[in-house]
The first five atom37 places (N, CA, C, CB, O) and aatype in JSON, in Angstrom:
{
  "aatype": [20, 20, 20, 20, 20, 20, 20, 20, 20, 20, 20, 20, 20, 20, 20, 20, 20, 20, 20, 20, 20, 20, 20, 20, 20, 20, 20, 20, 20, 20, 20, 20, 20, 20, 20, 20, 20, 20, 20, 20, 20, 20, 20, 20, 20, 20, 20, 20, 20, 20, 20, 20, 20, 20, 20, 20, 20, 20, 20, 20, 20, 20, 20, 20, 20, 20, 20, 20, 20, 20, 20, 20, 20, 20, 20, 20, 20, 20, 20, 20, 20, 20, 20, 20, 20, 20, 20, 20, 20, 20, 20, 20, 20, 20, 20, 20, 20, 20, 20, 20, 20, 20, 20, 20, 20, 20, 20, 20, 20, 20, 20, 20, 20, 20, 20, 20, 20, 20, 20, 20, 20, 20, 20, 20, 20, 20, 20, 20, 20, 20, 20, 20, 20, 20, 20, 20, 20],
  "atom_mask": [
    [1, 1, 1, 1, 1],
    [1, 1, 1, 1, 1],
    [1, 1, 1, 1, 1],
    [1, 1, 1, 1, 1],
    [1, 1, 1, 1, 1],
    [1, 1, 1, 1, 1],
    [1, 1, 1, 1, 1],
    [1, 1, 1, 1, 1],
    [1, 1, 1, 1, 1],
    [1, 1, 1, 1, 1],
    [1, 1, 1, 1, 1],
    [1, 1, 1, 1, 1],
    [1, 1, 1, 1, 1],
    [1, 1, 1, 1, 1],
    [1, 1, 1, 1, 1],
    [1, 1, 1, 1, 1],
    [1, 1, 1, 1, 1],
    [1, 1, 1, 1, 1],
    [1, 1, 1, 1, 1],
    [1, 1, 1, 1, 1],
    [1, 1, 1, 1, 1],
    [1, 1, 1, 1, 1],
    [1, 1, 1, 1, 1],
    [1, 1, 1, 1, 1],
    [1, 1, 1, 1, 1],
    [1, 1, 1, 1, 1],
    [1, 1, 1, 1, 1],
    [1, 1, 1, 1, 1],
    [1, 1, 1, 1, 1],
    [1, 1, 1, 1, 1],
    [1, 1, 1, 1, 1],
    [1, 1, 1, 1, 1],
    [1, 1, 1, 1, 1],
    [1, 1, 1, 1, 1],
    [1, 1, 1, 1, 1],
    [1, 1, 1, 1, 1],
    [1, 1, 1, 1, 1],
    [1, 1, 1, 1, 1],
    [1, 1, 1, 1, 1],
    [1, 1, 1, 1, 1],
    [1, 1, 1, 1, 1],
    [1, 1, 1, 1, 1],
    [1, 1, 1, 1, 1],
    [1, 1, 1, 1, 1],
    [1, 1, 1, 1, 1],
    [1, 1, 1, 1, 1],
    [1, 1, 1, 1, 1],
    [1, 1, 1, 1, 1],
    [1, 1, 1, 1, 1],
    [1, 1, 1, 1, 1],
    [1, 1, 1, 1, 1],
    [1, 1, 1, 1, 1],
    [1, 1, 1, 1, 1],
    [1, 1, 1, 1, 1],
    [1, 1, 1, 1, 1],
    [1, 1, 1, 1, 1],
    [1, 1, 1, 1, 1],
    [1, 1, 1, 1, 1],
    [1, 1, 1, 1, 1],
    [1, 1, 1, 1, 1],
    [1, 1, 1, 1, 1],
    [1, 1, 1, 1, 1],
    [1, 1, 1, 1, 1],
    [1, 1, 1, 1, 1],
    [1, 1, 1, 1, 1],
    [1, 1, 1, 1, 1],
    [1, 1, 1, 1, 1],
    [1, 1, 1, 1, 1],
    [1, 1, 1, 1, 1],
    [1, 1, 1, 1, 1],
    [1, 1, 1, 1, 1],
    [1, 1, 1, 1, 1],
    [1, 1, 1, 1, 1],
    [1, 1, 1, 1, 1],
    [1, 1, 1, 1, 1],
    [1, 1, 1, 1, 1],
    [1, 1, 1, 1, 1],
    [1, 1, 1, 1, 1],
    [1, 1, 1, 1, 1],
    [1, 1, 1, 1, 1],
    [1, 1, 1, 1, 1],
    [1, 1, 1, 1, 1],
    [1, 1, 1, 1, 1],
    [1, 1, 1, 1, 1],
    [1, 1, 1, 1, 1],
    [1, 1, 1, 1, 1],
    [1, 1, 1, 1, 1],
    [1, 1, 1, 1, 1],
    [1, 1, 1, 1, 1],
    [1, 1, 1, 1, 1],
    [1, 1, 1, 1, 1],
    [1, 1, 1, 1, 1],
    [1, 1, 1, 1, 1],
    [1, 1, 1, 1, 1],
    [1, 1, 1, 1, 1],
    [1, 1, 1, 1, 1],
    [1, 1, 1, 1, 1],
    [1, 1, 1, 1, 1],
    [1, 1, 1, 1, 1],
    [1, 1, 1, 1, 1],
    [1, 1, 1, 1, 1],
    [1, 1, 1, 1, 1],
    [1, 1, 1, 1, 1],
    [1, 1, 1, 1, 1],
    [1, 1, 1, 1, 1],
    [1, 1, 1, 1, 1],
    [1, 1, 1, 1, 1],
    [1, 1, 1, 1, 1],
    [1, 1, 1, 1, 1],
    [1, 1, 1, 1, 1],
    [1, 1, 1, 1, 1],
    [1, 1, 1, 1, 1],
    [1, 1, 1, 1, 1],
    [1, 1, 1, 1, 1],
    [1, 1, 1, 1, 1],
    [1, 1, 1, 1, 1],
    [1, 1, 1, 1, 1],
    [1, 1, 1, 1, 1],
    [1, 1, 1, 1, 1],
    [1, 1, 1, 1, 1],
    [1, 1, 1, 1, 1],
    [1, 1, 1, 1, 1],
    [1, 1, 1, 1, 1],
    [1, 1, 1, 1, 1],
    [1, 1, 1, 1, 1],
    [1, 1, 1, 1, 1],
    [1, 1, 1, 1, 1],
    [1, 1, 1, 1, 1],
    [1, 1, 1, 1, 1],
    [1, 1, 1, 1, 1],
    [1, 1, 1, 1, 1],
    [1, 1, 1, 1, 1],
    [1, 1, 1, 1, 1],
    [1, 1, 1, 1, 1],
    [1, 1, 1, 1, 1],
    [1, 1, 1, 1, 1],
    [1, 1, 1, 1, 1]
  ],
  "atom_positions": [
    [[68.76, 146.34, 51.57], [70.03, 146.47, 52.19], [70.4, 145.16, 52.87], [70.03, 147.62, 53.16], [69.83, 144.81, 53.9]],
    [[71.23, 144.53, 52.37], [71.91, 143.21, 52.88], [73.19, 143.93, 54.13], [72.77, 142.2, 51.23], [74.18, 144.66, 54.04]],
    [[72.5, 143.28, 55.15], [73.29, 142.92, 55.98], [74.55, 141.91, 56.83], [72.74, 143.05, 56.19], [73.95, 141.34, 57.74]],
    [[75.76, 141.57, 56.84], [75.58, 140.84, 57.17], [76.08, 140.2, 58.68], [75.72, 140.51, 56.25], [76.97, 140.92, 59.14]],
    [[75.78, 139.12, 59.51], [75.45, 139.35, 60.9], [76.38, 138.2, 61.37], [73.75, 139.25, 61.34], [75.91, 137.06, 61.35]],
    [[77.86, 138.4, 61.85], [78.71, 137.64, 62.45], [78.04, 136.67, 63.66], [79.76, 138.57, 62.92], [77.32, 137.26, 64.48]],
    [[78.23, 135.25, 63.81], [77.72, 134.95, 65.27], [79.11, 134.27, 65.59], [76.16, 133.86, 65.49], [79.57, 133.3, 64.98]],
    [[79.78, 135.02, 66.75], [80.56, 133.81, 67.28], [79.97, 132.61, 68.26], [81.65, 134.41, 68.03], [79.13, 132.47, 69.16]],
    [[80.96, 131.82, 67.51], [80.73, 130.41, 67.95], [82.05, 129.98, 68.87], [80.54, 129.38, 66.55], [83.27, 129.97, 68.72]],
    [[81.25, 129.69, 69.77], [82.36, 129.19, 70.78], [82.89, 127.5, 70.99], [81.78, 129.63, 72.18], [81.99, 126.74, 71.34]],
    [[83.85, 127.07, 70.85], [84.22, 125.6, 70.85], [84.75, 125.1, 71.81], [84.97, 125.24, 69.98], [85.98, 125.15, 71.87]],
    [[83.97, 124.42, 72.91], [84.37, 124.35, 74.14], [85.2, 123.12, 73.97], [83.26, 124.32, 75.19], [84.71, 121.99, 73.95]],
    [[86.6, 123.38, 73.83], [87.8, 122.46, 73.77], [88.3, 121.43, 74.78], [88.79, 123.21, 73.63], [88.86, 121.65, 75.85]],
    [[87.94, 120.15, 74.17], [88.15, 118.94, 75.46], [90.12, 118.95, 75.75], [87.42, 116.79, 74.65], [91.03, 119.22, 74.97]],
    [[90.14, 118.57, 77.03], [91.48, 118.99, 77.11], [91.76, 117.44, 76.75], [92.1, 119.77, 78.62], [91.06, 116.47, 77.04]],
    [[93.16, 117.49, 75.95], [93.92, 116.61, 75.05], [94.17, 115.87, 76.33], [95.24, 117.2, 74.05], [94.31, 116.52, 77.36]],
    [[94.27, 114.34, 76.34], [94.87, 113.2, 76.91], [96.23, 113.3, 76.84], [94.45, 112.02, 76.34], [96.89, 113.53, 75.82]],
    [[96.93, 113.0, 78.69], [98.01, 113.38, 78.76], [98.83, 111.84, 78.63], [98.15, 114.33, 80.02], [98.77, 111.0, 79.53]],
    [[99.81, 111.61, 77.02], [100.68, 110.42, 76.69], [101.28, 110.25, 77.55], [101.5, 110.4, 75.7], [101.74, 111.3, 78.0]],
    [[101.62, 109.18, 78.24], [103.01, 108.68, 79.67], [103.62, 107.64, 78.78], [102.34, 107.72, 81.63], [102.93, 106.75, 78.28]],
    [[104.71, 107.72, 78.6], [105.48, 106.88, 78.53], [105.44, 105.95, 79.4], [106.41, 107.3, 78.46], [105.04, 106.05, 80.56]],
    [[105.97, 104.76, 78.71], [105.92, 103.49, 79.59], [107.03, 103.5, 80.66], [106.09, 102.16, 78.68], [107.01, 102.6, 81.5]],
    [[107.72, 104.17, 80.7], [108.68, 104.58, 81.86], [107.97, 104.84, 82.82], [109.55, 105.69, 81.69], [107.8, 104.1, 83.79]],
    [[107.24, 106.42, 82.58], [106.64, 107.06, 83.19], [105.33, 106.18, 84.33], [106.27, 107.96, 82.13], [105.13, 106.07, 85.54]],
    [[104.67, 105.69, 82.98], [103.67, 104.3, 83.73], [104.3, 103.55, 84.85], [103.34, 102.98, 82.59], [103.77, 103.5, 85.97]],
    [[105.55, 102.91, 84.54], [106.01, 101.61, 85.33], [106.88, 102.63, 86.61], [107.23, 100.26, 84.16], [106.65, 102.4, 87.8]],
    [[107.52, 103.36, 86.33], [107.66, 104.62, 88.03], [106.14, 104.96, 88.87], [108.28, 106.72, 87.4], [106.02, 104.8, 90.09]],
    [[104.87, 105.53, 87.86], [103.79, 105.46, 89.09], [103.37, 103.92, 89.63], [102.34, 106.2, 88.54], [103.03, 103.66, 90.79]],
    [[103.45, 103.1, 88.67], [103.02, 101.95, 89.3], [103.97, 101.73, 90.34], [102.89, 100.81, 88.41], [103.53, 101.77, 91.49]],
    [[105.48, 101.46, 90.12], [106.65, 100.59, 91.19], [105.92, 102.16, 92.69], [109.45, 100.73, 90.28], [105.92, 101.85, 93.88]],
    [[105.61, 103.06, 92.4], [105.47, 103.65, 93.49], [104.16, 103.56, 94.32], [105.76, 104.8, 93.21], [103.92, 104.35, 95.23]],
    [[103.41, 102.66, 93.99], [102.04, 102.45, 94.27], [102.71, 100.82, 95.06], [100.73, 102.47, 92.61], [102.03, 100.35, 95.97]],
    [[103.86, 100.16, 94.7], [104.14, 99.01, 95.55], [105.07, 99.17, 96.47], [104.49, 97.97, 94.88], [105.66, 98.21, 96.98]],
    [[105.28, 100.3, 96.75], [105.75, 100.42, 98.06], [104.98, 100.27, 99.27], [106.24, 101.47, 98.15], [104.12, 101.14, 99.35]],
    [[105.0, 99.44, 100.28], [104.1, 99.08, 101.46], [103.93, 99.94, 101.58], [104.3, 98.46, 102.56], [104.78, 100.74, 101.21]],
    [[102.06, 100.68, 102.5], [101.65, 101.36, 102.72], [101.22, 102.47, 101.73], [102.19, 101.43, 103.48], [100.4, 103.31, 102.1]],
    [[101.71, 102.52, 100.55], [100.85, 103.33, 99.72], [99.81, 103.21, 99.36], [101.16, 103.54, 98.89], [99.38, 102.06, 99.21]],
    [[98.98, 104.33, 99.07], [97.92, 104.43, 98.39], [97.78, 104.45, 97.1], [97.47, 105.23, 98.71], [98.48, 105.33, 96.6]],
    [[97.01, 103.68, 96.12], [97.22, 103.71, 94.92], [96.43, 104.9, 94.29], [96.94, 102.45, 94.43], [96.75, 105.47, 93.24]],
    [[94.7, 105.37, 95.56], [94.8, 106.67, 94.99], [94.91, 108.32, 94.87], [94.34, 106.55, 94.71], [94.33, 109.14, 94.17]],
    [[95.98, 108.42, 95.93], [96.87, 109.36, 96.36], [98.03, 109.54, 95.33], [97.36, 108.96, 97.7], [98.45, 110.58, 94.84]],
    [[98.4, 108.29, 95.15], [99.3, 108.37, 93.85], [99.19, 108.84, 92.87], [99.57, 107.57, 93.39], [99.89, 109.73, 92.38]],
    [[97.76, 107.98, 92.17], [97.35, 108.22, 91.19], [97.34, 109.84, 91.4], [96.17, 107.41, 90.9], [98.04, 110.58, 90.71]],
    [[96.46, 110.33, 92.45], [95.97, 111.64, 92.48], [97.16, 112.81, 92.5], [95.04, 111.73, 93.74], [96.81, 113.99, 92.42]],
    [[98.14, 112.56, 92.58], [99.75, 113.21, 92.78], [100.02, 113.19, 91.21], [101.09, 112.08, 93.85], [100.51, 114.28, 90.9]],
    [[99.92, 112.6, 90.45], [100.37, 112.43, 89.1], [99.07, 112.96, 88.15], [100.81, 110.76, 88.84], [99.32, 113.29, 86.99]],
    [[97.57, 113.06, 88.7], [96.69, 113.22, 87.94], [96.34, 112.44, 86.71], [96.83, 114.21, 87.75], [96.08, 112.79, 85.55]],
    [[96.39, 111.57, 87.16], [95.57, 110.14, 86.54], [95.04, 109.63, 87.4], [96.3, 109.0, 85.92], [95.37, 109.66, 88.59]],
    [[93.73, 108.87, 86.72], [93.06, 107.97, 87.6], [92.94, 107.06, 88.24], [92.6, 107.77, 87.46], [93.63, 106.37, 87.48]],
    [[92.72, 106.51, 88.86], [93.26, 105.6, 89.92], [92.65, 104.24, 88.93], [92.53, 105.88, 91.8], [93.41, 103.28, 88.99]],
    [[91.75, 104.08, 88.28], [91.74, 102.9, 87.51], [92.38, 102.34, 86.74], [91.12, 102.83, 87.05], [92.65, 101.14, 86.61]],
    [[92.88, 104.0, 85.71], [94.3, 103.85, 85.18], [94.89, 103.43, 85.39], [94.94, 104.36, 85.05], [95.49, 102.77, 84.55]],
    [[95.37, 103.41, 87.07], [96.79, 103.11, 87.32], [96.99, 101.18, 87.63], [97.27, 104.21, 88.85], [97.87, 100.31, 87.6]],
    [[95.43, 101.37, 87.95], [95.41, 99.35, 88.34], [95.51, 98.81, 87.28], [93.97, 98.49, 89.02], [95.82, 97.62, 87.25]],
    [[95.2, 99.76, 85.77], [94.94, 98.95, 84.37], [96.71, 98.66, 84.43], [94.09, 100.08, 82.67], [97.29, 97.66, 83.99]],
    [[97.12, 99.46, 84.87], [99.06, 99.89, 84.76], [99.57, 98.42, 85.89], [99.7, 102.23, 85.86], [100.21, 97.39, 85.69]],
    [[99.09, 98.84, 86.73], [99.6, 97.62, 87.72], [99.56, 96.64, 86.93], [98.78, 97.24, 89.02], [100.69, 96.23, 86.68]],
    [[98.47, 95.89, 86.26], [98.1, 94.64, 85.61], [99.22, 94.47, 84.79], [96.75, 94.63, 84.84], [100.14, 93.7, 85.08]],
    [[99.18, 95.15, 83.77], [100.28, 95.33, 82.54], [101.56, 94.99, 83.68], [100.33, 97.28, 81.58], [102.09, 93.88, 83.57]],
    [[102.09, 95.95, 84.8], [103.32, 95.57, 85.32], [103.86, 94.2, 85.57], [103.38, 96.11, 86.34], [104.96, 93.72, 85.28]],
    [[102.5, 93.54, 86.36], [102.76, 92.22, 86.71], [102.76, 91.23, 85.74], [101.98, 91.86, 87.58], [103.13, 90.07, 85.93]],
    [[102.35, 91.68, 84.76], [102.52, 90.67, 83.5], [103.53, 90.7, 82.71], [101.58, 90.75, 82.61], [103.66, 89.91, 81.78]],
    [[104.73, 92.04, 83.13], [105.75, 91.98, 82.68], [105.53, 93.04, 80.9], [106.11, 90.24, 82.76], [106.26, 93.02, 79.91]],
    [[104.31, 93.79, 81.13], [104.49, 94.27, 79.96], [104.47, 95.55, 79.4], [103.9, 93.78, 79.45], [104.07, 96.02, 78.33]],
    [[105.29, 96.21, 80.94], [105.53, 97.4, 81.17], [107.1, 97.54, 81.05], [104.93, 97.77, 82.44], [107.68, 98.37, 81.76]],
    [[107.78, 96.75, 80.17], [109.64, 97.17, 80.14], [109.89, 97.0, 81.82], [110.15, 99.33, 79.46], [110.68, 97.71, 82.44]],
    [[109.08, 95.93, 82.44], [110.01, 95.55, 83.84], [111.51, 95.42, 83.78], [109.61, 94.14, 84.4], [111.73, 94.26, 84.11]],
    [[112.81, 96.09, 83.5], [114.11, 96.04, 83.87], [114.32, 95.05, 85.46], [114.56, 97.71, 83.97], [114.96, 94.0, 85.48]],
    [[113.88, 95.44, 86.23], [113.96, 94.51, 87.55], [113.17, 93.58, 88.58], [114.28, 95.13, 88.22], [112.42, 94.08, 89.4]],
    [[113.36, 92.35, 88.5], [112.12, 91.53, 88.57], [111.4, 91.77, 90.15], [112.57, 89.82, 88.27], [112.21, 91.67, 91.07]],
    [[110.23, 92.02, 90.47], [109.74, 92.43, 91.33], [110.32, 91.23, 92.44], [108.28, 92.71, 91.01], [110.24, 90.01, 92.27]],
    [[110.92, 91.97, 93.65], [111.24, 91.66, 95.16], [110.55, 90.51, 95.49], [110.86, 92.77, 96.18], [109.37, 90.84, 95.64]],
    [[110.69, 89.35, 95.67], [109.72, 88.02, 96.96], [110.0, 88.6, 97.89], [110.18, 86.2, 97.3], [111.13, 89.0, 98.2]],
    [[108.4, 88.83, 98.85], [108.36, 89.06, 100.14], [108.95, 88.21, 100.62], [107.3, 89.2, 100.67], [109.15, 87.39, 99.73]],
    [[109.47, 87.8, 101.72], [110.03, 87.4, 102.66], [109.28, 86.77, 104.23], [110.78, 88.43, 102.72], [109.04, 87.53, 105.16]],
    [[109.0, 85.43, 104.28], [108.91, 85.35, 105.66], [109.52, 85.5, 107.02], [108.72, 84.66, 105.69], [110.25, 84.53, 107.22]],
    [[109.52, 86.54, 108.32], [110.41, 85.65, 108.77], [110.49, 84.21, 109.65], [110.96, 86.35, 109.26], [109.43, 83.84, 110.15]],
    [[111.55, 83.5, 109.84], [111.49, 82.38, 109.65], [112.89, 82.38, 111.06], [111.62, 81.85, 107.88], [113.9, 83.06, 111.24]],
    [[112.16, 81.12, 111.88], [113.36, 81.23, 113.45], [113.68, 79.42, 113.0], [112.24, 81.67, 115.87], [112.82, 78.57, 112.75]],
    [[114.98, 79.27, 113.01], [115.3, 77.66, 112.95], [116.25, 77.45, 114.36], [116.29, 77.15, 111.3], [117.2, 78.11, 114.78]],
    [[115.74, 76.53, 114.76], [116.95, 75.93, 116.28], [117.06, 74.61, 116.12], [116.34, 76.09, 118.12], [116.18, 73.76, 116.02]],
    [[118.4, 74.51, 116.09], [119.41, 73.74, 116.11], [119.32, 72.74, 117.71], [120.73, 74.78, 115.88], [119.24, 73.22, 118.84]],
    [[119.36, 71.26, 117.36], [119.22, 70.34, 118.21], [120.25, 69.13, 118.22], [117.98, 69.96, 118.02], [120.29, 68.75, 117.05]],
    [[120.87, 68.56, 118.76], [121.67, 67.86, 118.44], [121.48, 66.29, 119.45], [122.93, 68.74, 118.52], [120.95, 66.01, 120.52]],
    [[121.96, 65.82, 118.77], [121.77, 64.31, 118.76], [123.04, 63.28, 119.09], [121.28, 63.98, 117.35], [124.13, 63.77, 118.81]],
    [[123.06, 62.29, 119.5], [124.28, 61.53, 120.26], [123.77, 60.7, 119.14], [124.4, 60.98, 122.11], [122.62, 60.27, 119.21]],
    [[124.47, 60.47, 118.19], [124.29, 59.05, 117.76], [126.09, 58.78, 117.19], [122.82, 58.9, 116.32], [126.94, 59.52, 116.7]],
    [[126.03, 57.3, 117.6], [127.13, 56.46, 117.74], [128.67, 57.1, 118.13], [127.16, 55.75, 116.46], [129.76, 56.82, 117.65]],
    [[128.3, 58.07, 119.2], [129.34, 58.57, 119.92], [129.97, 60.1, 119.34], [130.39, 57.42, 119.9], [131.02, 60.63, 119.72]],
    [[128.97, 60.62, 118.3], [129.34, 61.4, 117.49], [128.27, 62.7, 117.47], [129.52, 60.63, 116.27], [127.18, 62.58, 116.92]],
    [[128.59, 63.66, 117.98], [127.18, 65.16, 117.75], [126.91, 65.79, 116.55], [127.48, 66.63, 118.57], [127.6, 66.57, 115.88]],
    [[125.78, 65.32, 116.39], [125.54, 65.88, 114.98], [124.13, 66.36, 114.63], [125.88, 64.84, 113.98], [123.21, 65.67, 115.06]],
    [[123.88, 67.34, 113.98], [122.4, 68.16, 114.2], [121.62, 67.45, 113.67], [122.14, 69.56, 113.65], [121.96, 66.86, 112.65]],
    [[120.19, 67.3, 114.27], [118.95, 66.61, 114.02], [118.47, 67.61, 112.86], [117.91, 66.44, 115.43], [118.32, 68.84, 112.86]],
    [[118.23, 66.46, 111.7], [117.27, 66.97, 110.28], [116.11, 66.75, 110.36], [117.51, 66.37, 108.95], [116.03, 65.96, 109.42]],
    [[115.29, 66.8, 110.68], [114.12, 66.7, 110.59], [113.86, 65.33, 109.79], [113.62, 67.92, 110.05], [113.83, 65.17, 108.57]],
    [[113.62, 64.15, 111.05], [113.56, 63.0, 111.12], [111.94, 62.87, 111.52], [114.67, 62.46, 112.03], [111.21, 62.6, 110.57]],
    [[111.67, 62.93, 112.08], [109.95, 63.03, 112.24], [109.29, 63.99, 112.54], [109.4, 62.33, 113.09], [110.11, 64.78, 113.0]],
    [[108.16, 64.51, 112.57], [107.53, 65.8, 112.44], [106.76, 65.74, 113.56], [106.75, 66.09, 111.16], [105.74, 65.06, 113.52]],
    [[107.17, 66.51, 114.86], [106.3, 65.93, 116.1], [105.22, 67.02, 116.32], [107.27, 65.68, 117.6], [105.26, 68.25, 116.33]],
    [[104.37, 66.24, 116.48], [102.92, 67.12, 116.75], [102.55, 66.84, 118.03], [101.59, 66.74, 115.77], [102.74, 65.8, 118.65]],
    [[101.7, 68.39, 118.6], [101.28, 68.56, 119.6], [100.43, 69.54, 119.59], [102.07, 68.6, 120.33], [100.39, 70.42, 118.73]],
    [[99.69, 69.45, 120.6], [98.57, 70.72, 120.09], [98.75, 72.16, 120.23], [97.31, 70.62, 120.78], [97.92, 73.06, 120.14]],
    [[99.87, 72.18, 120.44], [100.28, 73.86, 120.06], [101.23, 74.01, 118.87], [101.13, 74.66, 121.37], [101.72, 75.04, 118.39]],
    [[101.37, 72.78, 118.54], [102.26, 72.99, 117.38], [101.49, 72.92, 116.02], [103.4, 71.91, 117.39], [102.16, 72.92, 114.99]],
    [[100.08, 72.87, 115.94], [99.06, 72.14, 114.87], [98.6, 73.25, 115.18], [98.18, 70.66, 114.96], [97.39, 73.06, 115.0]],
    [[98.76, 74.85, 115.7], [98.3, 75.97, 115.14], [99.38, 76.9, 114.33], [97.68, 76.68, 116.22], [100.58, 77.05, 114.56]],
    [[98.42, 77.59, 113.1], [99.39, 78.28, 112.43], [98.55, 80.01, 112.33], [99.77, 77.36, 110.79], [97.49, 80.4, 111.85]],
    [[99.44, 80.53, 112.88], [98.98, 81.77, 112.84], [99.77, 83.01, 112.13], [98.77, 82.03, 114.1], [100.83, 83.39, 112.63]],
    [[99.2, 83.67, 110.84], [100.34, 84.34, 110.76], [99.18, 85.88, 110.32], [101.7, 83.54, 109.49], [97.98, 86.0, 110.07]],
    [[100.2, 86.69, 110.4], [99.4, 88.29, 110.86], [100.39, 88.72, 109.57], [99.73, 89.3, 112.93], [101.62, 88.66, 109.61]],
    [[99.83, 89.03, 108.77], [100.13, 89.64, 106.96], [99.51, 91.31, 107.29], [98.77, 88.49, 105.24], [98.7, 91.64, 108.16]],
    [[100.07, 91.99, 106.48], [99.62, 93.67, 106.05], [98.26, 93.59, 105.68], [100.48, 94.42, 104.67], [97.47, 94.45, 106.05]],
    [[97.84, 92.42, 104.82], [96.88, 92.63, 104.01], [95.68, 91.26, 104.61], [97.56, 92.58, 102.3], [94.5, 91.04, 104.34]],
    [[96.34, 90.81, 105.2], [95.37, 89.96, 106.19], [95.74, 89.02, 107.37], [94.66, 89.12, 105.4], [96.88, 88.56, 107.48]],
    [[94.96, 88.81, 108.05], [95.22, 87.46, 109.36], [95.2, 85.86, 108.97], [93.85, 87.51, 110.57], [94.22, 85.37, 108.41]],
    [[95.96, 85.37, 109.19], [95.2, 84.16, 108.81], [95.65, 82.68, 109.83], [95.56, 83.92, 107.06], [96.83, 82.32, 109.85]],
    [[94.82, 82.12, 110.43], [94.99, 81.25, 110.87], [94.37, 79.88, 111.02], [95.14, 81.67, 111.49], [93.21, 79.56, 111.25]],
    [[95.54, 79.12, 110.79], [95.09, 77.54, 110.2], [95.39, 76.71, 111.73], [96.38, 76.78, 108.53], [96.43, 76.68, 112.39]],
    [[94.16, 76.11, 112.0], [94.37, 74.97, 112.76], [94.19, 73.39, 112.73], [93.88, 75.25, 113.52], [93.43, 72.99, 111.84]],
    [[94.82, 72.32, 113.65], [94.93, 71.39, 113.14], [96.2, 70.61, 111.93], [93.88, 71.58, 112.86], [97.06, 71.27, 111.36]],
    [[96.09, 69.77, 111.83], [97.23, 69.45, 110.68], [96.93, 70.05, 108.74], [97.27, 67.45, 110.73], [96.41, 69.63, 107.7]],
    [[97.65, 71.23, 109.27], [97.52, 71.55, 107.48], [98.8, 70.86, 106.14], [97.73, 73.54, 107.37], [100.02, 70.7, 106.16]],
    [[97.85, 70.63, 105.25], [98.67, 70.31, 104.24], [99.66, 71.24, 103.68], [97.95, 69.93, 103.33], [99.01, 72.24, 103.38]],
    [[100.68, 71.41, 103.43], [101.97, 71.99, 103.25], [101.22, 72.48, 101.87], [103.52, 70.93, 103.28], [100.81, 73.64, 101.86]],
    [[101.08, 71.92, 101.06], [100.55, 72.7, 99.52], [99.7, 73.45, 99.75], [99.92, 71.9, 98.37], [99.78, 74.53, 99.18]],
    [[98.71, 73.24, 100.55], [97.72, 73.92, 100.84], [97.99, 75.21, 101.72], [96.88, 73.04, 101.4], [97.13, 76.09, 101.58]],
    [[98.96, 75.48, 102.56], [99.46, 76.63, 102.85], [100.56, 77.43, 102.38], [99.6, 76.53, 103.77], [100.84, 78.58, 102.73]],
    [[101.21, 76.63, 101.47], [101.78, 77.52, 100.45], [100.76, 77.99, 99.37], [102.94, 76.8, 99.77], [100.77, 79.18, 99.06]],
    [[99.99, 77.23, 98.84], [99.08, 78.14, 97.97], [98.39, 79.49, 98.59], [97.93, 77.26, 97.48], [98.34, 80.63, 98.12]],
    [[97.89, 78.97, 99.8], [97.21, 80.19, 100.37], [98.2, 81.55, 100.8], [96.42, 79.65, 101.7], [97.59, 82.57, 101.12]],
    [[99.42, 81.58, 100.82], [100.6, 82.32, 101.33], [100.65, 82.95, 99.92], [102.02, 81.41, 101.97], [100.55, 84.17, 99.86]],
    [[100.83, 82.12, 98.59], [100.64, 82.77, 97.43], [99.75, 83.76, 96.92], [100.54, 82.06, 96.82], [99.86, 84.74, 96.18]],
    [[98.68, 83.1, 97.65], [97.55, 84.37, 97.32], [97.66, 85.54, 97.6], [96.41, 84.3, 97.82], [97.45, 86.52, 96.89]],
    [[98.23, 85.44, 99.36], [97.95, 86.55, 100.09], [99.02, 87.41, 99.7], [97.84, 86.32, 101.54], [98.82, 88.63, 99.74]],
    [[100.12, 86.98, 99.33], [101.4, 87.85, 98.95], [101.54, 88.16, 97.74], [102.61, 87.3, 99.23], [102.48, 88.83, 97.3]],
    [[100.54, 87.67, 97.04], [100.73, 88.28, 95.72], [101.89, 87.37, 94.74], [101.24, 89.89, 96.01], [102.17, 87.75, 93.6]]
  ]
}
């Protein structure tokens, strides 16, 4: 007597990878550059991974996420005062004719989101714009 003997087999089904459009990508990223966000709170709000989303950042800043609008320059702020000068009977604002140093003026201190940084002594102008580059991205 032939029998014959069903076994179910069970197929434990990996759940399918969820496609984002590159829209979709470049909205979680632009929302991960809003000051003070978390990139993985974000990530974790959308349910992707937070590595994901830095692989996404990268692509953004390289422009190869359909950037439509070119990412914002931070902004220093910046105080200018106006000085004026008598020359040959006539007032007219001092341009920056010599660069006067003193020892409170040969510190540079500036307090960033993402760090402190302070230069003392006479710094080279390239040399603190590069470092301003770094820090701001």
């Amino acid at each position: 007597m032939e029998t014959s003997s069903q076994t179910a087999v069970e197929v434990a089904s990996t759940p399918k990878r969820q496609q984002r459009s590159i829209k979709q990508k470049r909205e979680i990223v632009e929302e991960t550059l809003v000051p003070g966000a978390s990139v993985a709170r974000v990530a974790r709000a959308h349910g992707v991974n937070a590595n994901q989303v830095f692989s996404w950042r990268r692509l953004y800043r390289q422009g190869r996420l359909g950037n439509t609008r070119p990412r914002p320059v931070p902004l220093l702020p910046v105080t200018v005062t106006e000085t004026q000068v008598v020359e040959s009977g006539a007032v007219v604002p001092q341009v920056c004719r010599e660069p006067v140093l003193s020892a409170a003026a040969a510190i540079i201190d500036l307090e960033l989101s993402k760090a402190h940084l302070r230069i003392e002594g006479n710094a080279d102008p390239a040399v603190v714009r590069m470092l301003l580059e770094c820090l701001l991205g």
